[in-house]
Backbone of each chain as ProteinMPNN parsed JSONL, in Angstrom:
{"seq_chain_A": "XXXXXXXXXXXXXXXXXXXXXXXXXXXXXXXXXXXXXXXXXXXXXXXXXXXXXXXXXXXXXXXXXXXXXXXXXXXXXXXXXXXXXXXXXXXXXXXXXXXXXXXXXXXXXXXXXXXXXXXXXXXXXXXXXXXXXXXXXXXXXXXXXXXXXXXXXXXXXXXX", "coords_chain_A": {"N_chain_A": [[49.482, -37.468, 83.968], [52.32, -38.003, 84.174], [53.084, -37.151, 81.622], [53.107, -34.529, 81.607], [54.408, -33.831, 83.406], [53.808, -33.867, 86.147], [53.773, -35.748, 88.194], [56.814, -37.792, 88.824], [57.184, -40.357, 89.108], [55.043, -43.267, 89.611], [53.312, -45.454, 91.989], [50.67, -47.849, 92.803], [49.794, -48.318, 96.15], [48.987, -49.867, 99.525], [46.766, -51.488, 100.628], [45.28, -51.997, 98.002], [46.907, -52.209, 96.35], [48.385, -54.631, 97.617], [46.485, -56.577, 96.923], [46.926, -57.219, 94.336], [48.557, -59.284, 94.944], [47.634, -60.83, 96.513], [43.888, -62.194, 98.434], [41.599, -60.305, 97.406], [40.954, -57.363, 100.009], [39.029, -55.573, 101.895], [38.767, -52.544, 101.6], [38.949, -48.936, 101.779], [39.81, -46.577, 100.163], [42.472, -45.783, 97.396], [45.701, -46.148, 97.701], [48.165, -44.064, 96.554], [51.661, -43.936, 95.918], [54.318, -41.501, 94.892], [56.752, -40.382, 92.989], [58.523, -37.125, 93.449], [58.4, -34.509, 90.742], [60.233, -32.119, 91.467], [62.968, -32.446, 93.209], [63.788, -30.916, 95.072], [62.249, -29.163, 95.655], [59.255, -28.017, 97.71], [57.698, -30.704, 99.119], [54.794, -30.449, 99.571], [53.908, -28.031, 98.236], [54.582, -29.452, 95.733], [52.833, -31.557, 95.57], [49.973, -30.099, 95.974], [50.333, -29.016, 93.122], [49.157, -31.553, 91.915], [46.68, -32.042, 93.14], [45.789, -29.703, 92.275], [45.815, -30.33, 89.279], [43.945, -32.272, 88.981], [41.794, -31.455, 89.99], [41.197, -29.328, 87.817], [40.482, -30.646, 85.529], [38.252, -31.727, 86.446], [37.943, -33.486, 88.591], [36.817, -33.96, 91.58], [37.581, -33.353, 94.928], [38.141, -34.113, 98.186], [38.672, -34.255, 101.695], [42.071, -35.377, 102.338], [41.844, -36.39, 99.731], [41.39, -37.575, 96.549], [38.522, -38.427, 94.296], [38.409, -40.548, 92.508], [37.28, -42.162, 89.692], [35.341, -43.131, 91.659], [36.46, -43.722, 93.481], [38.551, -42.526, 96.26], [41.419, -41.528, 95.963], [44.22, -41.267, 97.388], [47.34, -39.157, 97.111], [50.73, -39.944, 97.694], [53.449, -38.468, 98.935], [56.722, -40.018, 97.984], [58.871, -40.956, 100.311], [60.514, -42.329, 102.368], [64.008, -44.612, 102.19], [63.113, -46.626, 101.438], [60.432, -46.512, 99.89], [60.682, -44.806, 98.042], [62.48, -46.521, 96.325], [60.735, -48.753, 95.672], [59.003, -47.681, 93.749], [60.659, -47.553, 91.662], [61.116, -50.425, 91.304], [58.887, -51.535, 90.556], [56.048, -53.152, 89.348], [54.294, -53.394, 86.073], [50.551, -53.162, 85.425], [47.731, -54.3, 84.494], [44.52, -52.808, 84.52], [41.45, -52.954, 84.522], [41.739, -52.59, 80.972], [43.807, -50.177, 81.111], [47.192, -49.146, 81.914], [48.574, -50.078, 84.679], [51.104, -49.151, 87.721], [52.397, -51.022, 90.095], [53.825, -51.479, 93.851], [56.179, -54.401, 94.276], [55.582, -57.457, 95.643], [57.552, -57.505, 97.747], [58.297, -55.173, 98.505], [55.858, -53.86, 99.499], [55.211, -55.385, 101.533], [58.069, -54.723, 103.353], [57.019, -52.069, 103.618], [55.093, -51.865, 105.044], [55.596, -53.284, 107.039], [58.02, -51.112, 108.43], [55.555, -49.068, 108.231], [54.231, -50.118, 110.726], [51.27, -50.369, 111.781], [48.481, -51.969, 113.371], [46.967, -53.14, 111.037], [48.707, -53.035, 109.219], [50.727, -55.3, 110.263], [49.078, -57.296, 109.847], [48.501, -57.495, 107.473], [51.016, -58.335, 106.351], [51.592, -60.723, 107.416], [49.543, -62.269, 106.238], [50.848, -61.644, 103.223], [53.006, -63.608, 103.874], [51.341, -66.309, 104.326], [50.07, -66.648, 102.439], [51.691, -67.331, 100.671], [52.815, -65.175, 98.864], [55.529, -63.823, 98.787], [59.141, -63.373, 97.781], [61.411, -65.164, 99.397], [64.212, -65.21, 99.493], [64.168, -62.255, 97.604], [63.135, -60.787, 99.673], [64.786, -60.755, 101.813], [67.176, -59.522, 101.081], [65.965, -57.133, 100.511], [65.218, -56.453, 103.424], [67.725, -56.422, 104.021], [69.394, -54.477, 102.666], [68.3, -51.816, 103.095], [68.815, -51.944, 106.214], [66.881, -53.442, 107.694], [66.753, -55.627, 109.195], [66.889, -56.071, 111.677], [64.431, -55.096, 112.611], [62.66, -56.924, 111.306], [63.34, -59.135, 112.459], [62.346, -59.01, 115.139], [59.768, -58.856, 114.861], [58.74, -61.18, 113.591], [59.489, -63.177, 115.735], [57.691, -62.537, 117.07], [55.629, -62.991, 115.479], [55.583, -65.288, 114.513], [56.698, -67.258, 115.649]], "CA_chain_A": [[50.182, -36.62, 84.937], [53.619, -37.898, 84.21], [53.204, -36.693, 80.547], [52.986, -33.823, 81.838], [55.724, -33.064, 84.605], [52.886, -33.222, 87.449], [54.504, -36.704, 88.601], [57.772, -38.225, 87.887], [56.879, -41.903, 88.901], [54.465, -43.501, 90.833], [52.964, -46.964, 92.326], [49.947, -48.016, 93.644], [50.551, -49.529, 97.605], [48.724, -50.26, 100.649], [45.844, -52.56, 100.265], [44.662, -52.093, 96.72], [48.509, -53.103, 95.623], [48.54, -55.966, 97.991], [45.618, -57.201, 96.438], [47.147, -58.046, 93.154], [49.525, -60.863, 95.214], [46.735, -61.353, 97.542], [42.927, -61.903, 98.166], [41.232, -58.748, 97.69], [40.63, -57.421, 100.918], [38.12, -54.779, 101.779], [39.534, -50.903, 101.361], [37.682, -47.883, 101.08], [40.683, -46.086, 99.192], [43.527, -46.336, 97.166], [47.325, -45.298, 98.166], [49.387, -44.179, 95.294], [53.35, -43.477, 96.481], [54.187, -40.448, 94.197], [57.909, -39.268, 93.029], [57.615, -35.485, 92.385], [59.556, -34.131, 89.672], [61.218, -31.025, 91.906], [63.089, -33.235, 94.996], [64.478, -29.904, 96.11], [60.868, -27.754, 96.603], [58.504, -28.422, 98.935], [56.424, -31.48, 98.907], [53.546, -29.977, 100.136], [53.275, -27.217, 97.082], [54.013, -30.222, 94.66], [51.219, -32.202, 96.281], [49.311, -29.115, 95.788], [50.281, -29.662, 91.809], [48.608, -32.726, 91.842], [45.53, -31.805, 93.642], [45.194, -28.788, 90.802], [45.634, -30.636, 88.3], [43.127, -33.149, 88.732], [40.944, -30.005, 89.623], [41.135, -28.504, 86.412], [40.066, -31.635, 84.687], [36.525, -32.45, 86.961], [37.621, -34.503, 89.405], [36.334, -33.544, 93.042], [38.337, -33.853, 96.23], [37.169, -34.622, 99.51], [39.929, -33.846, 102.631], [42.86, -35.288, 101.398], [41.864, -37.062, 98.578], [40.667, -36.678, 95.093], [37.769, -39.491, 93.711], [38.609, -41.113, 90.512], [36.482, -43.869, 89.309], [34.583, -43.9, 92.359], [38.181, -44.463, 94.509], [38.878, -42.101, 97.089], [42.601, -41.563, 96.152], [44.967, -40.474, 98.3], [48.467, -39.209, 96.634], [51.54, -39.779, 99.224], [54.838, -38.744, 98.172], [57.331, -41.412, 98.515], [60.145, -40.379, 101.288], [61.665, -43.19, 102.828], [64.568, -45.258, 100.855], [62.337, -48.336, 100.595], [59.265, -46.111, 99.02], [61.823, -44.498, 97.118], [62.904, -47.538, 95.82], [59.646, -49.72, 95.557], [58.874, -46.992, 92.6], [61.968, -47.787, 90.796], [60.855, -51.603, 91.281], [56.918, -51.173, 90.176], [55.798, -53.845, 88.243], [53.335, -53.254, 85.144], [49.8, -54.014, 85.681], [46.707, -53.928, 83.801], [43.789, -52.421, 85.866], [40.233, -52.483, 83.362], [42.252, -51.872, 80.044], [44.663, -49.292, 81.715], [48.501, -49.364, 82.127], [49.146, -49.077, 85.655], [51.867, -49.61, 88.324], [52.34, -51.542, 91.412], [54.641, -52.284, 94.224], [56.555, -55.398, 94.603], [55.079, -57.501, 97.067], [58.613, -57.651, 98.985], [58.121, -53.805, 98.831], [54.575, -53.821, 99.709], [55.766, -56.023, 103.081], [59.066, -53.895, 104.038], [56.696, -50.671, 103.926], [53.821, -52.409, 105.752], [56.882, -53.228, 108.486], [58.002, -49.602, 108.653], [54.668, -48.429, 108.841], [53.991, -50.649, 111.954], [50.42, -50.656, 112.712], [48.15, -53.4, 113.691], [46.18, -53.88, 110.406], [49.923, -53.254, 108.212], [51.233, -56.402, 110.326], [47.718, -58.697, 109.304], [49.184, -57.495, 105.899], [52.182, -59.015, 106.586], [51.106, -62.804, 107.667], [48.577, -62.446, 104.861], [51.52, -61.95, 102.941], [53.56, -64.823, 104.186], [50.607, -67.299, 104.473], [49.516, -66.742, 100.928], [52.662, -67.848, 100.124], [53.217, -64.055, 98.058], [56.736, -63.302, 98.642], [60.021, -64.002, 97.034], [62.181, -64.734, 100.314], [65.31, -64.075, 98.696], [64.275, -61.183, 97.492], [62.57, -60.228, 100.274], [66.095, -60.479, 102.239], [68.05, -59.032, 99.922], [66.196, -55.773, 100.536], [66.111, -56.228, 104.465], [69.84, -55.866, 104.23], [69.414, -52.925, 102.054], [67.506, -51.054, 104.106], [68.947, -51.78, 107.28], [65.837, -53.407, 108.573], [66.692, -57.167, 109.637], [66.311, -56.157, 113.566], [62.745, -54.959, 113.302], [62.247, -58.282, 110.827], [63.451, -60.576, 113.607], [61.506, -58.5, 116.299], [58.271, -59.264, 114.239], [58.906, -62.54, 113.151], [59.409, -63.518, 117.09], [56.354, -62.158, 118.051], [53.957, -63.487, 114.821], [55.46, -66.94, 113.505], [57.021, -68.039, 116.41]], "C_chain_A": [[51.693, -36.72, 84.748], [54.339, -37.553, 83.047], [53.757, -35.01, 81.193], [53.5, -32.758, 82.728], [54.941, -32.958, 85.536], [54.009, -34.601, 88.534], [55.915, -37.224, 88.23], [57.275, -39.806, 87.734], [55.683, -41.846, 90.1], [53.982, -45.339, 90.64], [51.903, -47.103, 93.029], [50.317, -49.042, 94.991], [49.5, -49.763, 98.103], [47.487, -51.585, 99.879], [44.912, -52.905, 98.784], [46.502, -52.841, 96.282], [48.665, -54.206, 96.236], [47.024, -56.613, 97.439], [45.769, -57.721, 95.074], [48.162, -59.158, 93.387], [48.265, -61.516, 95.862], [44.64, -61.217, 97.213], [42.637, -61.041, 98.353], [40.717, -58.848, 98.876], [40.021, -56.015, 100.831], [38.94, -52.955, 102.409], [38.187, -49.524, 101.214], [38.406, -46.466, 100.314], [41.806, -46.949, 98.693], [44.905, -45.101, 97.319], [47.908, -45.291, 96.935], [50.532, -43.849, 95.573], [53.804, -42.326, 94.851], [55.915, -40.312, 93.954], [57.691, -38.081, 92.431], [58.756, -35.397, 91.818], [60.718, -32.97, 90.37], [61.73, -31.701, 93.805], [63.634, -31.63, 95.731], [63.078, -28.615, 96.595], [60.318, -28.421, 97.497], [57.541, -29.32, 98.99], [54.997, -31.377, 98.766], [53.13, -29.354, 98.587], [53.239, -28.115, 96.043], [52.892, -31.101, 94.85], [50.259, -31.272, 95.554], [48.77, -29.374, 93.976], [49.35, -30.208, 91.18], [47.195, -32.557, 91.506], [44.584, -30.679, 92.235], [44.936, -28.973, 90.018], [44.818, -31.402, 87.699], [42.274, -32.556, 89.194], [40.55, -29.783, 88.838], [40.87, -29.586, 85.352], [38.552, -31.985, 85.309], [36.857, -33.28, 88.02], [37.546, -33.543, 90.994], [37.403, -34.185, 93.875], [37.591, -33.888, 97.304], [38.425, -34.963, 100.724], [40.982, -34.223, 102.075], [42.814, -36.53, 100.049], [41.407, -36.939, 97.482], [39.862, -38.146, 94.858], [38.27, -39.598, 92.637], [38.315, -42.441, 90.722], [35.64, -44.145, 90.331], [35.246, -43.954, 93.483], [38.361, -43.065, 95.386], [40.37, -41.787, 97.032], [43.544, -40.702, 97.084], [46.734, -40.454, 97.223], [49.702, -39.052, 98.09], [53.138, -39.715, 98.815], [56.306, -39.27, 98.812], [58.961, -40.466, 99.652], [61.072, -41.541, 102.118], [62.595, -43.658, 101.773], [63.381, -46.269, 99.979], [60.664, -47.92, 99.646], [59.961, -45.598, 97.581], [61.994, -45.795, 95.626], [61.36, -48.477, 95.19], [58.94, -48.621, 94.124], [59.493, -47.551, 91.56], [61.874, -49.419, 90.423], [59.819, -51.797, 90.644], [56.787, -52.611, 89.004], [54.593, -53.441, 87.724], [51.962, -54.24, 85.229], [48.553, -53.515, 84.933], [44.829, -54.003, 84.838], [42.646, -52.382, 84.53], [40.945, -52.018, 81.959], [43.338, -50.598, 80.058], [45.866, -49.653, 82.264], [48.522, -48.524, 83.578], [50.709, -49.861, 86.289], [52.099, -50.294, 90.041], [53.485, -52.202, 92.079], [55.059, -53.604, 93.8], [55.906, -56.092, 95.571], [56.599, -57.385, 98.271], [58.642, -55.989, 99.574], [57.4, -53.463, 99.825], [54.761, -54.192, 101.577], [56.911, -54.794, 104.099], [58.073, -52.496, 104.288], [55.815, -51.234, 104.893], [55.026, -52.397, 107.389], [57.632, -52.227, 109.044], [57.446, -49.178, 109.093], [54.431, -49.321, 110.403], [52.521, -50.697, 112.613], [49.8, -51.49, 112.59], [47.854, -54.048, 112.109], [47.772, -53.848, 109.314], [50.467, -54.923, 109.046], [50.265, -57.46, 109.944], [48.337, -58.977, 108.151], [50.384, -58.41, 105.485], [52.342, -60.428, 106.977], [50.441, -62.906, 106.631], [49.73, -63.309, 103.64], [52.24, -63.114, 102.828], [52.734, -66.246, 103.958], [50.175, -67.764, 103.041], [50.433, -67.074, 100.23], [53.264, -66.583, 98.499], [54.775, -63.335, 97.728], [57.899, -63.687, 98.566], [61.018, -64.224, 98.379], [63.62, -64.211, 100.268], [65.542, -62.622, 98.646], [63.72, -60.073, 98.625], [64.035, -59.46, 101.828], [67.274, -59.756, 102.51], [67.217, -57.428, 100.859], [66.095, -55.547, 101.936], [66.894, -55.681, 104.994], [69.729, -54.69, 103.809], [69.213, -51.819, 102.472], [67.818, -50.977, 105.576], [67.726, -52.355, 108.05], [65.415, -54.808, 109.233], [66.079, -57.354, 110.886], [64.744, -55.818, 113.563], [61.91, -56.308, 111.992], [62.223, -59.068, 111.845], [62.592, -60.036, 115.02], [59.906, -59.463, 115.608], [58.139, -60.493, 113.822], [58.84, -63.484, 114.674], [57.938, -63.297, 117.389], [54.768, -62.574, 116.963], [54.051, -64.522, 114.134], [56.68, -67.533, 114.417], [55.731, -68.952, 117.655]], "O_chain_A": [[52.392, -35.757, 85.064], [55.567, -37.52, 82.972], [54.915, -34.616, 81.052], [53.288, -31.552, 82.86], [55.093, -31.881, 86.114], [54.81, -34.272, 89.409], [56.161, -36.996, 87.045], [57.034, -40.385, 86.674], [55.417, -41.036, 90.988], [54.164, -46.138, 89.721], [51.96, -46.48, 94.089], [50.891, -50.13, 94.956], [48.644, -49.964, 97.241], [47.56, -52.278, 98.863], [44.109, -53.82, 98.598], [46.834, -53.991, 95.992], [49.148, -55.072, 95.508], [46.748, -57.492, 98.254], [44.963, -58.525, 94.606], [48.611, -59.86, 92.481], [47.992, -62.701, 95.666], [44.091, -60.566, 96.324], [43.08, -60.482, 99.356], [40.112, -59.865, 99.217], [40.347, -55.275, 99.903], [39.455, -52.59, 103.466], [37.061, -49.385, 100.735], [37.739, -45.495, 99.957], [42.16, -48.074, 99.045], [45.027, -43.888, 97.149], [48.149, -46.311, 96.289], [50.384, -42.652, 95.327], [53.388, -42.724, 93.763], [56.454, -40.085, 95.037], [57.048, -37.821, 91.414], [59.827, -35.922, 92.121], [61.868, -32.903, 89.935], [61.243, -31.559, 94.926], [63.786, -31.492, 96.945], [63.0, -27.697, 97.412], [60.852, -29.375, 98.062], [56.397, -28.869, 98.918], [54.227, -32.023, 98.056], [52.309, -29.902, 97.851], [52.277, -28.037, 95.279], [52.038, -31.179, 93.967], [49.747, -31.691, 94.516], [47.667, -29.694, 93.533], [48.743, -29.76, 90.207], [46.587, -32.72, 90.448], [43.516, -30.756, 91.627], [44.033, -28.346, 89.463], [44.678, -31.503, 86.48], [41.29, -33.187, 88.808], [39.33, -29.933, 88.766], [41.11, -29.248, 84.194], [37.738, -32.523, 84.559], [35.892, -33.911, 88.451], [38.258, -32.577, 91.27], [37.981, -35.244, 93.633], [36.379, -33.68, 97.271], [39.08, -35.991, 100.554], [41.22, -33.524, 101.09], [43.695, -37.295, 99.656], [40.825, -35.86, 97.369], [40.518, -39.123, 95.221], [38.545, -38.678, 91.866], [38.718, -43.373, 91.418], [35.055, -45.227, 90.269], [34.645, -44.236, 94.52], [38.152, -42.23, 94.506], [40.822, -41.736, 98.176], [43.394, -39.508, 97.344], [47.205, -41.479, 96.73], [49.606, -38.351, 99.098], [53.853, -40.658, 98.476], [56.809, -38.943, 99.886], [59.723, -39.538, 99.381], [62.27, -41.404, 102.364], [62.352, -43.363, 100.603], [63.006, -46.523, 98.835], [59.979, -48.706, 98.991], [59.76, -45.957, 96.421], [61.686, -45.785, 94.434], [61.306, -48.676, 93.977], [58.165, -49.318, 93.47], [58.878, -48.012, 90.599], [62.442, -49.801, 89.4], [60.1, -52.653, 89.805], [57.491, -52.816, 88.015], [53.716, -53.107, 88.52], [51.962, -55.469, 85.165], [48.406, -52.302, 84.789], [44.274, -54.886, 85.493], [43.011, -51.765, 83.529], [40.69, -50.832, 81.745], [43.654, -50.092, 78.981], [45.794, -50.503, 83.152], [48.507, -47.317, 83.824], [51.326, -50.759, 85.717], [51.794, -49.623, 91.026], [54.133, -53.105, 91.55], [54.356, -54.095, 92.917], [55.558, -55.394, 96.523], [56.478, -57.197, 99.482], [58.92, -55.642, 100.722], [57.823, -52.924, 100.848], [54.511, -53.464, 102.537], [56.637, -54.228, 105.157], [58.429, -51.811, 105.247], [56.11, -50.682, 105.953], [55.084, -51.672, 108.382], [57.963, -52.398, 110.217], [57.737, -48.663, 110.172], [54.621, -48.51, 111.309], [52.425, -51.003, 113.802], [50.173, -52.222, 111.673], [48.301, -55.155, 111.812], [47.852, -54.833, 108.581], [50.587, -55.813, 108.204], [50.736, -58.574, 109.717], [48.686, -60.079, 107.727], [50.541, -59.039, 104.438], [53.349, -61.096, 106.739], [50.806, -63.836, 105.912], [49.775, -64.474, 103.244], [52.187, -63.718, 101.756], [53.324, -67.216, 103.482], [49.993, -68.91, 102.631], [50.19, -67.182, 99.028], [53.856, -66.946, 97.483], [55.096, -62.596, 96.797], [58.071, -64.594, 99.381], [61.63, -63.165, 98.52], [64.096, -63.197, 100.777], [66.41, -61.92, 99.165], [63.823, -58.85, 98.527], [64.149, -58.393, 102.433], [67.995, -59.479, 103.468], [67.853, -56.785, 101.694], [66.716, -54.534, 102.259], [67.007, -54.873, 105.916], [69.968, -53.764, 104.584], [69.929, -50.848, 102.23], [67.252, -50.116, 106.25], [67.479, -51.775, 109.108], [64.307, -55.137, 109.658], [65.241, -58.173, 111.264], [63.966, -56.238, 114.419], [60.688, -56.451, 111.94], [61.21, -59.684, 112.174], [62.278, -60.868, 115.872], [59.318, -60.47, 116.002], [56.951, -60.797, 113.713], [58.12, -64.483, 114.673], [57.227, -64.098, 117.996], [53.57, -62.547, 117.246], [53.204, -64.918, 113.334], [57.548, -68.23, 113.892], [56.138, -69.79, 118.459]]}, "seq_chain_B": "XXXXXXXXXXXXXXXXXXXXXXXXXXXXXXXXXXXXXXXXXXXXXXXXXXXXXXX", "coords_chain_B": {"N_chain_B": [[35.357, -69.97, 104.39], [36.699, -72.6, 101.865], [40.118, -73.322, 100.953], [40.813, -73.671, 97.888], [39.129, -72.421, 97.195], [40.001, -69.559, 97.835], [42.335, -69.479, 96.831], [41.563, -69.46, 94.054], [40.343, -66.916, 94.349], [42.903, -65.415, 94.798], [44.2, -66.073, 92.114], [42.845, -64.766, 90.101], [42.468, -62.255, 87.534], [44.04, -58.439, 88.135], [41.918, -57.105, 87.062], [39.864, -58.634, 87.968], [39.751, -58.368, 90.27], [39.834, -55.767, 91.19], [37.198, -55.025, 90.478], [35.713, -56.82, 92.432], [37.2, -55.546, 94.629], [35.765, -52.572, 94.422], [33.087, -53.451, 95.354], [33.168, -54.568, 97.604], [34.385, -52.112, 98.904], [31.998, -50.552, 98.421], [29.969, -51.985, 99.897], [31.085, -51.655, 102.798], [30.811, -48.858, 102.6], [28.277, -48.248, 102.649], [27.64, -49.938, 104.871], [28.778, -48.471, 107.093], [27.354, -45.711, 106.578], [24.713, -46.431, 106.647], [24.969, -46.717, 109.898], [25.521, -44.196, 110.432], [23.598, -42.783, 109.748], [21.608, -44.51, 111.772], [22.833, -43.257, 114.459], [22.507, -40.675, 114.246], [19.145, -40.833, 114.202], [18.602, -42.06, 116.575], [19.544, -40.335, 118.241], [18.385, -38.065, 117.899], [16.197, -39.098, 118.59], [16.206, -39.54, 121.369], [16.793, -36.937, 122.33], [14.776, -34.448, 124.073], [11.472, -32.775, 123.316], [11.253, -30.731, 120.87], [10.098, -27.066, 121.959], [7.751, -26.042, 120.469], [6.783, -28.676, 119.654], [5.682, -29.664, 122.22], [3.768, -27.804, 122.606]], "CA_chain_B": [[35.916, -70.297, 102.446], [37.877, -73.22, 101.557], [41.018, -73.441, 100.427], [40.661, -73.748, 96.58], [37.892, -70.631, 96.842], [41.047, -68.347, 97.882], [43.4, -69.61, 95.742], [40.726, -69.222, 92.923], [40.316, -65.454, 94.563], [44.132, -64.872, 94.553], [44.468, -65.676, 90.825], [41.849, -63.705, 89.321], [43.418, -60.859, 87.476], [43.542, -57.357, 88.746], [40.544, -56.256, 86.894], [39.001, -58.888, 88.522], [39.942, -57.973, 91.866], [39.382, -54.32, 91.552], [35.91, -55.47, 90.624], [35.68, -56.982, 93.829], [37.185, -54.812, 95.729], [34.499, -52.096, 94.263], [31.959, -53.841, 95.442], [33.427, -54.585, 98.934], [33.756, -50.788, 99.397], [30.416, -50.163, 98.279], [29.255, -52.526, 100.964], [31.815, -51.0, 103.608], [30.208, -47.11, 102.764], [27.116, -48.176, 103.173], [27.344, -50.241, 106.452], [28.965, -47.084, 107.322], [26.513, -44.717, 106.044], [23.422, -46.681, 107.829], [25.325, -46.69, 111.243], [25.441, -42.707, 111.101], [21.517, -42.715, 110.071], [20.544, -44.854, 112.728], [22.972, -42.82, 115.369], [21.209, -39.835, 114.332], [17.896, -41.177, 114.14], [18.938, -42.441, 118.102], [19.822, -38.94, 118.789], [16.584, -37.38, 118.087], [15.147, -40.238, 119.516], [16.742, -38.995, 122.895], [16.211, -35.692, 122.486], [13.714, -33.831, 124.555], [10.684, -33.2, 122.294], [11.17, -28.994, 120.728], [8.779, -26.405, 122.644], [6.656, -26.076, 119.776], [6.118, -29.953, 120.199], [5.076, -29.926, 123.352], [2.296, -26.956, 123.003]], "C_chain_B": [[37.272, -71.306, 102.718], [38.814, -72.975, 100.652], [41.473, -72.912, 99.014], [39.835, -72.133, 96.257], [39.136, -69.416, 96.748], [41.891, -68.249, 97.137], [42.894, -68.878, 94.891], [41.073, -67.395, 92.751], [42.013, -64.782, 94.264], [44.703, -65.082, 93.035], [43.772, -65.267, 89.723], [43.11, -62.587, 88.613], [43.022, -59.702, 88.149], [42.43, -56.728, 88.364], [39.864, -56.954, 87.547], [38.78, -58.581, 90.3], [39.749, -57.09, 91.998], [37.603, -54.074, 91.305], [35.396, -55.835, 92.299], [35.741, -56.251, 94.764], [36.357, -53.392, 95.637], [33.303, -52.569, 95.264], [32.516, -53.598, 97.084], [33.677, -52.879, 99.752], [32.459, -50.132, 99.007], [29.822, -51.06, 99.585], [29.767, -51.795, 102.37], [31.143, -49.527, 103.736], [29.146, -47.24, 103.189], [26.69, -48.837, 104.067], [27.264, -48.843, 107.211], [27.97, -45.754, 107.079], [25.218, -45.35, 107.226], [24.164, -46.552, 109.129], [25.14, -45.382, 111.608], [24.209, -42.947, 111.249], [20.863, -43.023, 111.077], [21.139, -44.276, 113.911], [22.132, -41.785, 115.281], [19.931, -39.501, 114.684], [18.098, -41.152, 115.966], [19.011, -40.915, 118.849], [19.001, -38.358, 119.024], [15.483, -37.79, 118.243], [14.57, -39.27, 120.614], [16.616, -37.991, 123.478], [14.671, -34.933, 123.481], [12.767, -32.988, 123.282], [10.662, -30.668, 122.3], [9.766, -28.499, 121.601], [7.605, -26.361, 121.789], [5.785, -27.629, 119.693], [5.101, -30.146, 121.47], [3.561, -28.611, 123.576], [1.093, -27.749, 121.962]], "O_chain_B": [[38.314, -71.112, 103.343], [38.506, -72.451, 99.581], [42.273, -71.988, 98.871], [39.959, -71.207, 95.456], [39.22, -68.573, 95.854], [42.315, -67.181, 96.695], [43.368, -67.761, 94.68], [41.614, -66.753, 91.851], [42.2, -63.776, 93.578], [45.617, -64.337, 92.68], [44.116, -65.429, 88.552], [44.217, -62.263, 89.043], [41.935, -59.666, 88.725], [41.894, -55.887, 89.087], [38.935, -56.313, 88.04], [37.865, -58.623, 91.122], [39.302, -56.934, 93.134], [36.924, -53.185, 91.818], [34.81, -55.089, 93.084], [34.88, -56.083, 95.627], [36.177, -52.892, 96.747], [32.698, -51.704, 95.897], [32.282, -52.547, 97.681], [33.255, -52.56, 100.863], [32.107, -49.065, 99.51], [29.047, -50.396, 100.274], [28.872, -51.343, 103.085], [30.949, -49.046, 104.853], [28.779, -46.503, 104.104], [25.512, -48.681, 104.386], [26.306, -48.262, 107.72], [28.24, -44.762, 107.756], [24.913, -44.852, 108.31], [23.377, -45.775, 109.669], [24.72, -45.1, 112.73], [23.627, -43.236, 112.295], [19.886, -42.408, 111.505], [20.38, -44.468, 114.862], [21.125, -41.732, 115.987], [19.516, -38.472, 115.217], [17.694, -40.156, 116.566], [18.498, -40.612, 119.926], [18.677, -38.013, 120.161], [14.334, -37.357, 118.16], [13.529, -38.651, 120.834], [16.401, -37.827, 124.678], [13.537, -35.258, 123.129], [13.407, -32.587, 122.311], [10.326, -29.792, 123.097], [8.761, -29.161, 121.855], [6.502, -26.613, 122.274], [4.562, -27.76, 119.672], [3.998, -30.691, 121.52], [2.677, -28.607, 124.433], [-0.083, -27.386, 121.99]]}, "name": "protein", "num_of_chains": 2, "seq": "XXXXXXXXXXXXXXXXXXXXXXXXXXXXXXXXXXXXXXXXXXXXXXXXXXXXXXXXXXXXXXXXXXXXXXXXXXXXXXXXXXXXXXXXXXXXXXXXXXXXXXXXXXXXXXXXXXXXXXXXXXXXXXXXXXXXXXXXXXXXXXXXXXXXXXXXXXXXXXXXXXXXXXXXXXXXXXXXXXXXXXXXXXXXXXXXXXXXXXXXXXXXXXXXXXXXXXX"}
């Protein structure tokens, strides 16, 4: 797809990407964070792209997602800074003989803390407990992001 | 699971974990899958029995 101008970059996230810091935990898709190649059209029609293109090859969809391998994928194209960014970060990972890509876990955490709901904060002690994340770096992008106050909110209320 | 078991689990590689986690949504669809069946099944338990039943 990114041969091809359908994608520019992408990363696998939510619980299939925290599963290469962490123990696999039980999913019934996978999240891929998407940059499209045209930032000035309309997400939606490049979405659309996507959806066509893995159409026109055999693969079936099913509401918003397309199966591959079995997987339920969902494509989600990246819009905050820190998804933005957690692309641009991706580390190289080998999935069955296949070059893929995957958050950071400090990424993986700051989006999980964004998103805000119950089972993204489990994600987030998981995180911590498993001893997965660089604190430094995890800091570092914090600051970056502007997002220390809803760190120290959450940190009060799940490791105090 | 002790300790050592998770560790073990957390340094598998990713093929081995996407193995895993295969499996764990295969078990997940099909909890899921029997729960509809047997609401269903419950449904037309509950049901009042069609007219042609009852003649």
């Amino acid at each position: 797809m990114q041969r091809d101008g359908v994608i520019a970059k992408y990363a696998i996230g939510g619980a299939v990407g925290a599963a290469f810091y962490l123990e696999p935990a039980s999913t019934v898709d996978i999240d891929i964070f998407v940059m499209l190649p045209s930032p000035t059209g309309s997400q939606l029609l490049s979405l659309a792209k996507i959806y066509d293109y893995l159409q026109a090859r055999g693969y079936k969809t099913k509401a918003e997602y397309v199966v591959i391998g079995g997987w339920p994928v969902q494509f989600l194209p990246a819009s905050t800074q820190v998804e933005l960014e957690a692309l641009n970060y991706a580390v190289e990972a080998d999935a069955e003989g296949v070059k893929t890509w995957i958050m950071t876990a400090e990424h993986l955490v700051a989006i999980c803390l964004q998103t805000g709901r119950a089972k993204d904060y489990a994600r987030i002690v998981q995180f911590f407990e498993q001893k997965a994340v660089d604190a430094e770096r995890f800091h570092e992008l914090l600051e970056r992001h502007g997002l220390e106050d809803k760190w120290e909110s959450f940190e009060r209320r799940y490791f105090l | 699971m002790n300790e050592e078991s998770r560790k073990a689990l957390r340094q598998m590689s990713f093929t081995e974990k996407i193995r895993i986690l295969e499996r764990l949504r295969d078990r997940s669809l099909m909890i899921a899958s029997f729960g509809l069946r047997r609401d269903a099944k419950n449904q037309n338990a509950s049901k009042p029995p069609a007219k042609s039943e009852q003649e």
